[in-house]
N, C-alpha and C positions, 0 to 999 in steps of 0.2 A: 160733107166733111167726114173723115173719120172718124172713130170712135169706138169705147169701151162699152158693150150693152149685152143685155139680159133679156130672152124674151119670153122667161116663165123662171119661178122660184128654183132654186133646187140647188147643188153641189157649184165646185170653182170650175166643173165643165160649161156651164150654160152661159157663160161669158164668153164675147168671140168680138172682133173686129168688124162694122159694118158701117156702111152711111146711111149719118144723120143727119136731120135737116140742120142749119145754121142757126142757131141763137140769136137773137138779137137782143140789145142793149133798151133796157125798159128805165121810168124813171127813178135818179139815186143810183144806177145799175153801170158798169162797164164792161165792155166785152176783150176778153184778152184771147191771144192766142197762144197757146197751151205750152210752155216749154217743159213743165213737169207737173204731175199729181202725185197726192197724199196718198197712203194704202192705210185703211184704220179699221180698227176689229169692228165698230159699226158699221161698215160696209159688206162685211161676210155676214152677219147678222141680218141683214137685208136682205140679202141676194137669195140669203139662204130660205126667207117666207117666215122665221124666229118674229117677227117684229111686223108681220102683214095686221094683223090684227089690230094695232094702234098707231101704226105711220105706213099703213097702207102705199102702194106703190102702182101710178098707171104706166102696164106692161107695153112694150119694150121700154126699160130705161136705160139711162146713161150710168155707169159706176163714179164710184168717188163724190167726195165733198169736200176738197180742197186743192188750191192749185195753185200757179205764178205764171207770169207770163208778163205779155208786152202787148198795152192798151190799144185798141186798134178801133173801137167804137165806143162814145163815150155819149150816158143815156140821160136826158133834160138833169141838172141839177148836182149831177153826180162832180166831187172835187176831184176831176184827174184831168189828163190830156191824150190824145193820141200817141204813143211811144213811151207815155213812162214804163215803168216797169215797177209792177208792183203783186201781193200775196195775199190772198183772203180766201171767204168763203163761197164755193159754187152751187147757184142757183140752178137746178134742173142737170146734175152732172160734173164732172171735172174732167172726167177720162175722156178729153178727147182733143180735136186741134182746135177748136175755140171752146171759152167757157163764158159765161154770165157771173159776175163776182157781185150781189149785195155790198158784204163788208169786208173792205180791204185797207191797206197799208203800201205805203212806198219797200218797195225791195230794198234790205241791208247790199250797200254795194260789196260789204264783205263776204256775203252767204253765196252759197252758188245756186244755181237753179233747182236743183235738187234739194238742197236745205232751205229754201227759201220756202219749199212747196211742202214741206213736213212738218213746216212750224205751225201753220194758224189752230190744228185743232188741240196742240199740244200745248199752245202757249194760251191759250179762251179755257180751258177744260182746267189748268193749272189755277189759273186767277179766280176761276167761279171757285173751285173749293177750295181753293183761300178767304175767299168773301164767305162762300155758305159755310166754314169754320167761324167767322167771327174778325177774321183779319188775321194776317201772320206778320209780327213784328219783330223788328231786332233782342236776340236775347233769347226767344222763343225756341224751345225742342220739338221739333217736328217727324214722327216715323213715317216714309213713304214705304208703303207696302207695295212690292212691284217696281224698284227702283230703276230697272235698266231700260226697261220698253220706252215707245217712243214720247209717250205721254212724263213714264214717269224722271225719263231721262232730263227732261226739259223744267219737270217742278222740282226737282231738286236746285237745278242751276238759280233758277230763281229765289227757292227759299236760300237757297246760299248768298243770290244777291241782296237780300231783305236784310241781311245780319242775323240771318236762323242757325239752328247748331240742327243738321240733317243725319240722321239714322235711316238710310236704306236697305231693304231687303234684297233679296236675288239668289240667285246659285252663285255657288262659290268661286265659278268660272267667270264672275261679271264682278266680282271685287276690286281686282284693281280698276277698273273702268269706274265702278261709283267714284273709287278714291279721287281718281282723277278729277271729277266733277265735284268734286268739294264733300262728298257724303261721309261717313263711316257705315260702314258694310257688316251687313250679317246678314245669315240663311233665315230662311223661313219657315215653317214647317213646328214640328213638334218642339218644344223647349223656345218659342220665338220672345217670350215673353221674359224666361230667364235672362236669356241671352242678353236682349233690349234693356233690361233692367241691369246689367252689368255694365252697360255701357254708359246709363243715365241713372246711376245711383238718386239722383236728388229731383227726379220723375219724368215727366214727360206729359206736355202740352198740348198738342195735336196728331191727330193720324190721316193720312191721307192714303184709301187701297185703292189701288190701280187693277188691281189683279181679280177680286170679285169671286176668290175661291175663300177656303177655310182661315180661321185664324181675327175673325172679329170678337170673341169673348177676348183674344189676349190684349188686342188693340182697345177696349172697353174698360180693361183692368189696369191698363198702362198709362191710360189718360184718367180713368179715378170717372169717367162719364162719357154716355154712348154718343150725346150732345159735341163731342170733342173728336169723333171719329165721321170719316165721309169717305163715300164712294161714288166709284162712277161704274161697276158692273158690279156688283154684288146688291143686287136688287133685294134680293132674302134677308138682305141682314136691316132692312125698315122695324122688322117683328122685335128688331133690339135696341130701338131707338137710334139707329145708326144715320145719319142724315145721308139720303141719296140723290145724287143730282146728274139729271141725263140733259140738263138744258133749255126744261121747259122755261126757268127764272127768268132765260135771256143770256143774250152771248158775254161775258166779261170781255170787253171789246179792249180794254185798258192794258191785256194782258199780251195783244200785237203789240201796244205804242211799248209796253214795257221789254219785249225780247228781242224785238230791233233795234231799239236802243243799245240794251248789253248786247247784241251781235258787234256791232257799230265799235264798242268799244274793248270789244276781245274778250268780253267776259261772260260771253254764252255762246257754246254750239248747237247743232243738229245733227247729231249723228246718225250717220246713213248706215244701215245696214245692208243694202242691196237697191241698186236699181233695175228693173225691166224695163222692157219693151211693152207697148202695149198688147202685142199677139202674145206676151209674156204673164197675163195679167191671171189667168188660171192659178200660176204658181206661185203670183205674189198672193194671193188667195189661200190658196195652201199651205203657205210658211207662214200668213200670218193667224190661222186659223192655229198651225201645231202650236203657237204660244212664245215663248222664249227667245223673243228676236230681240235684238240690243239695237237699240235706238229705232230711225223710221224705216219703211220702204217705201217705195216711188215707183212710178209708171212716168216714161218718154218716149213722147210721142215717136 
């Protein structure tokens, strides 16, 4: 089969189109054939040997860790059929024309293949630091630092769905796009704590950064406790009591059955920022390494 693969660490060059052998369907496991994959900053992270050291990689691998597609081998025990069509996460790979799904979900008939395949890491990553916050409940002010990307595009819509009152970061060119998604929009950057305080005179509850760069003293001062701030790339900021969560806890599995749901009922999207091709997959590398991509990217086969 085709496929997206690496056969030594390094730059979005060493990624190229080759065949690999076929996957098979183990038990709990289904094997689908690939109609689109996820593109996520932990995949450049990877590729790049960033991350050799603690989730070590046997070379040549496969890219990505998410996908959709249409069941086509189904492994002792596993709830699915031959032909559904369904969205989770890829064991050994996604970038390619079959995957191995662990944990998956029936496909939103409303999502298209492409948003179908953007959601699982966006909607599990959403839900874990909602749970590693404590729970996010109606009434609740919550600041998403990194509002637009594909992650945090996706946790706003949810804390919008929770009954939360949502404060987004971003550049100014991605404002109206929060607004759209239920958020209130502010820059980030120097004064982010004024600003935030202007919008939430009577405080602020929770912080969730997306982004993993500067700006955890304001989110610490915002919340009144560093216990009330989480990230998912700002590994640095543990030294401030910032809670950081890469997923060793375990997948918040509850955060599929919860976005296919609001897919289902019009009250959540996935916004695509670009699709490629997979001889494309250099680039989707590249754009998402420069940062500042609004909502997901994808690889088709």
């Amino acid at each position: 089969m085709r496929a997206v693969v690496y056969d030594e660490y390094g730059g979005p060059e060493v990624l190229h189109v080759a065949d690999a052998e076929e996957p098979h369907a183990g038990p709990g496991q289904v094997r689908i054939a690939v109609r689109a994959a996820g593109v996520n900053p932990i995949d450049f992270k990877q590729r790049s040997g960033a991350l050799a050291a603690f989730m070590p990689l046997e070379l040549p691998a496969i890219d990505g860790r998410e996908a959709a597609g249409v069941v086509d081998e189904v492994g002792e025990g596993a709830s699915a059929s031959v032909g559904d069509e369904v969205l989770g996460f890829a064991v050994g790979g996604a970038d390619a024309e079959h995957a191995i799904l662990d944990d998956f979900v029936p496909k939103p008939a409303a999502a298209s293949w492409e948003q179908a395949a953007g959601l699982p890491v966006a909607a599990e990553t959403s839900a874990r630091v909602f749970n590693v916050l404590g729970g996010l409940s109606a009434g609740q002010t919550i600041v998403i630092n990194g509002a637009a990307g594909g992650v945090g595009a996706v946790a706003v819509q949810l804390a919008v769905a929770r009954g939360a009152r949502v404060i987004g970061t971003a550049s100014e060119s991605n404002h109206e796009f929060l607004r759209s998604l239920g958020a209130e929009p502010t820059t980030y950057g120097d004064g982010m704590a004024e600003r935030i305080r202007a919008l939430a005179p009577d405080g602020v509850d929770l912080a969730f950064d997306t982004a993993g760069r500067d700006g955890f003293p304001d989110l610490i001062e915002l919340t009144g406790d560093p216990g009330r701030v989480a990230t998912i790339a700002g590994f640095q900021a543990a030294e401030l009591g910032v809670k950081v969560t890469g997923g060793s806890e375990g997948r918040a599995l509850e955060g599929l059955t919860e976005a296919t749901a609001l897919i289902e009922s019009g009250r959540l999207e996935v916004p695509i920022e670009r699709a490629f091709t997979f001889a494309e997959a250099p680039e989707a590398h590249r754009l998402s390494e420069q940062g500042h991509v609004r909502g997901k990217l994808v690889l088709v086969p």
